[in-house]
C-alpha positions in Angstrom: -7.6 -24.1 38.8 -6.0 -21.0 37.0 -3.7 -21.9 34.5 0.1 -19.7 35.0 0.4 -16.4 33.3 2.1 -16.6 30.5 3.1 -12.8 30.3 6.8 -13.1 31.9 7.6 -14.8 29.1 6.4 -12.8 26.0 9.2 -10.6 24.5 8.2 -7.1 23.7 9.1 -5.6 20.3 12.7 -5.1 20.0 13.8 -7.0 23.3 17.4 -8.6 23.1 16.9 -12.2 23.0 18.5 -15.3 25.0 17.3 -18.8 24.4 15.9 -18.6 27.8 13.7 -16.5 30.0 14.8 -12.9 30.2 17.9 -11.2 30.7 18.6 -9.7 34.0 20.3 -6.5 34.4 23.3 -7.1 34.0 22.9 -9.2 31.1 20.8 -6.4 29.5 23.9 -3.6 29.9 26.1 -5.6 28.8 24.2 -6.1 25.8 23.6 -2.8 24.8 27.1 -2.3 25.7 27.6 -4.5 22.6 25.2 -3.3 20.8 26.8 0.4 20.9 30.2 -0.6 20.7 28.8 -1.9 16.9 26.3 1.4 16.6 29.9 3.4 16.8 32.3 0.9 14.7 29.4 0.5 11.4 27.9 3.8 11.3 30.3 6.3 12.7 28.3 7.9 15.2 28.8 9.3 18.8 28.8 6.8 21.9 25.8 8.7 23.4 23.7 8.7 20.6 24.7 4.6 20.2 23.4 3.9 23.9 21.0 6.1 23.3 19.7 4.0 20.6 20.1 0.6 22.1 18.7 1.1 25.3 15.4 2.8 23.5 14.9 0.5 20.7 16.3 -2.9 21.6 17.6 -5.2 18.5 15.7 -2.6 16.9 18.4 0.1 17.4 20.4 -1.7 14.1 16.8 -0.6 12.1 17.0 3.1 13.3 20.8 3.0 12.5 19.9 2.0 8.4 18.6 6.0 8.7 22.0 6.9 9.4 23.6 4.9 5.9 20.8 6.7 3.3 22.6 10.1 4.0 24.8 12.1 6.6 21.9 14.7 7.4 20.4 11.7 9.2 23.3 11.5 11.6 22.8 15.2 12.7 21.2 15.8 16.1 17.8 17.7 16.8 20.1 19.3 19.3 23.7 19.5 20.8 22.8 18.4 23.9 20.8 15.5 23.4 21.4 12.2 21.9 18.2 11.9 19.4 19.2 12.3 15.6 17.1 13.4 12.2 17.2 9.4 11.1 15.7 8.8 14.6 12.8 10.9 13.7 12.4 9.4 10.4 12.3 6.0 12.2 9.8 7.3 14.7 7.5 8.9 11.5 7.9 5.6 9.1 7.8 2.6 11.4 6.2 3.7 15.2 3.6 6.3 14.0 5.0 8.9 15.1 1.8 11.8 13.8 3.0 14.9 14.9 5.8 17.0 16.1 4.6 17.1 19.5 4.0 13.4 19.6 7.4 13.2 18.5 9.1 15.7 20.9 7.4 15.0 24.4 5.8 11.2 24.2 8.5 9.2 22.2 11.9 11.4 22.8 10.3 12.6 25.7 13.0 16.0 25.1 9.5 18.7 26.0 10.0 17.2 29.8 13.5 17.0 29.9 14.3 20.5 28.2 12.0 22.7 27.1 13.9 25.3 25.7 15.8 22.6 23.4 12.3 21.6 22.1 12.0 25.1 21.0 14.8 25.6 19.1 14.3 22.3 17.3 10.7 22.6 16.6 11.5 24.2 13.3 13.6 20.7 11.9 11.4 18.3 13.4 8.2 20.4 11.3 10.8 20.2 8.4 11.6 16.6 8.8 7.7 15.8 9.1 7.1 18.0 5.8 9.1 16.1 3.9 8.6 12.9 5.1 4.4 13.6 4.6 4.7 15.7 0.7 3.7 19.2 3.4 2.3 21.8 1.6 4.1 25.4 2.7 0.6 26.4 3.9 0.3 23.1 5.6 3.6 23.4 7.6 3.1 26.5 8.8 -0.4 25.4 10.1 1.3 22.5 11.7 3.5 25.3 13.0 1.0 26.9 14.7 -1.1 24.4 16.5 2.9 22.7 17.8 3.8 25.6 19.0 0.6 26.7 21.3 0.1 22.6 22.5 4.0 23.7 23.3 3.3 26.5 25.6 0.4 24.8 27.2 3.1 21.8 28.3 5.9 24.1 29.1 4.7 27.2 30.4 
């Protein structure tokens, strides 16, 4: 006889808990509604870019949200229009292994599919963001530069 699948029950990285089972929907938004409501009152950030947060990381958001403390350039966003931050990135870099800009911009923000010309305009941070965070060398950035920007058009266009 096959034993019961244990799977249901495993939390994945980041999920809220409850002492039991799994929350349902509408256990889940009002969660996050919590959870953003705290984003906005501790760090001082817009209530987009709080949901944002909790719904994509979980109890993980508060772990992102330390970015936003170290300095105020971490608060700024990649671009006007969409809810994903500087600290975000740094997050994605330091704890997910987040390698490249592209992996960055189309698998974990997923902003290539949703707007291509806003990846464009904010490849040049996010190549900034990664030189810093990995010692780039100026030659090195603008080789990273390159090879972005043509995976880039091969997506997009």
């Amino acid at each position: 006889m096959r034993e019961e699948s244990i799977t249901k029950q495993l939390r994945l990285l980041g999920q809220y808990k409850k002492n039991y089972g799994l929350l349902d929907r509408y256990q889940r938004r009002e969660v996050i509604r919590v959870a953003a409501k705290g984003l906005v009152e501790r760090y001082n950030i817009d209530r987009d870019v709080a949901k944002h947060l909790a719904k994509t990381y979980g109890e993980r958001c508060w772990d992102v949200a330390k970015y936003f403390a170290k300095n105020k350039e971490n608060k700024e966003r990649l671009h006007e229009k969409h809810p994903f931050t500087v600290g975000e990135v740094k997050y994605q870099i330091n704890y997910e292994l987040g390698t490249t800009p592209i992996d960055i911009l189309y698998r974990r923000t997923r902003m290539g599919f949703i707007d291509g010309e806003a990846v464009l305009q904010v490849l040049p941070k996010v190549l900034n963001i990664f030189a810093e965070e990995y010692k780039w060398s100026d030659e090195r950035k603008v080789q990273e530069a390159k090879e972005n920007l043509t995976k880039m058009r091969k997506m997009n266009f």
